[in-house]
C-alpha positions as CSV (number, residue, x, y, z in Angstrom):
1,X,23.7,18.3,4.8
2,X,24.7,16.7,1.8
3,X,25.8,12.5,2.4
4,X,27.3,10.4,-0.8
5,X,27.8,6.9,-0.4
6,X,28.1,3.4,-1.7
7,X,26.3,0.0,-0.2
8,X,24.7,-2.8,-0.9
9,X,21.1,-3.8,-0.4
10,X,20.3,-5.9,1.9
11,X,17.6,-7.9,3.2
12,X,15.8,-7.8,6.9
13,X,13.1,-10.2,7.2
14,X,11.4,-9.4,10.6
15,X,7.7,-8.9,11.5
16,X,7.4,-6.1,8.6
17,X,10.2,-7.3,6.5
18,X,12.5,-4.3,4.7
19,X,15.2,-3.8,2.5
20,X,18.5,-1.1,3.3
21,X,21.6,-0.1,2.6
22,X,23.9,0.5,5.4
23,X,25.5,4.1,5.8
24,X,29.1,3.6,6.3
25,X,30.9,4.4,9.6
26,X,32.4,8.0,8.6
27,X,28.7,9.3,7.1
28,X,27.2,7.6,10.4
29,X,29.5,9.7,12.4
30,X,28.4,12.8,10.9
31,X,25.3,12.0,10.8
32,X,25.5,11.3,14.8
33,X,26.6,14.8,15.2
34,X,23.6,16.5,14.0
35,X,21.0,14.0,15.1
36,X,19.8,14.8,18.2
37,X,19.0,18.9,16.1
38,X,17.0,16.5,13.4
39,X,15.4,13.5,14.9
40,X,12.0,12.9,15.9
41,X,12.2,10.1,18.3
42,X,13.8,6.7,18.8
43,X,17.2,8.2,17.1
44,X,15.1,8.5,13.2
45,X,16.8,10.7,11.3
46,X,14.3,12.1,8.6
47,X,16.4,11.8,5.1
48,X,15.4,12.5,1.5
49,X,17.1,9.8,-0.7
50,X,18.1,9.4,-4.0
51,X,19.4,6.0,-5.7
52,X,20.1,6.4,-9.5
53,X,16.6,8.7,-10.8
54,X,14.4,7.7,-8.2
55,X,14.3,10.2,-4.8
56,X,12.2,9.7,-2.0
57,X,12.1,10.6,1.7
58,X,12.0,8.5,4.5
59,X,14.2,8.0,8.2
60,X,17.2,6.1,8.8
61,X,17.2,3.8,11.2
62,X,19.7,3.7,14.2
63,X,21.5,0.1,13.7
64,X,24.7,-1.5,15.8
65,X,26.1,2.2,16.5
66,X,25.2,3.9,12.8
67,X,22.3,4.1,10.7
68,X,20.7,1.6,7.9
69,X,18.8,3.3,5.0
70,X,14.9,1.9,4.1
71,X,15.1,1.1,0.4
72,X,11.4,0.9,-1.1
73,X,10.1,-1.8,-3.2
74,X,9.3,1.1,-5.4
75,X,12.4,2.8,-5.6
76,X,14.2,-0.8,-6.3
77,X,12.3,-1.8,-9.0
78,X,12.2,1.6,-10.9
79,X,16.1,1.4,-10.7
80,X,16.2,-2.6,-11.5
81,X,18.2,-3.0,-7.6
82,X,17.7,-5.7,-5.5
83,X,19.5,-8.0,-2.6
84,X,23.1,-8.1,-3.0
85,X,23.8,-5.2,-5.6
86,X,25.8,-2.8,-5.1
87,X,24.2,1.3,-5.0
88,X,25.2,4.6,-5.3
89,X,23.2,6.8,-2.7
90,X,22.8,10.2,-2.5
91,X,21.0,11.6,1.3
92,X,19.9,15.1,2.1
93,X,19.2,15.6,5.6
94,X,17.3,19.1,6.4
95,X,19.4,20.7,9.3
């Protein structure tokens, strides 16, 4: 399955502080439909990513009834991203 969207980064400073993008509510919907064929455990739904030329893979998170995408430090400063812009995303998930 094949996800396009558009966010903006954001910044969660917790005990291990990370950076997302939040799926919107019609992607987070579909994405509820096929998660409990894909995820591994606590709702993580495995995800390759791609942001501009950078792809990488890693699991969204289940957030507030959808899903927040980990952005890496790698991926946002190959692409020149950071808090507060504004992203095209492009998400595989393996079904």
């Amino acid at each position: 399955m094949d996800l396009n969207f558009r966010g903006t980064i954001w910044y969660w400073r917790g005990p291990a502080p990370f950076h997302f993008v939040t799926v919107p509510v019609a992607e987070s919907e579909t994405i509820a439909e096929v998660s409990p064929a894909v995820t591994y455990g606590w709702g993580m739904v495995p995800v390759s990513a791609r942001i501009g030329d950078s792809t990488w893979t890693t699991a969204l998170w289940p957030k507030d009834g959808g899903y927040i995408l980990p952005v890496k430090a790698s991926v946002r400063a190959g692409e020149g991203v950071d808090v507060d812009d504004v992203v095209e995303v492009r998400m595989s998930i393996a079904i």
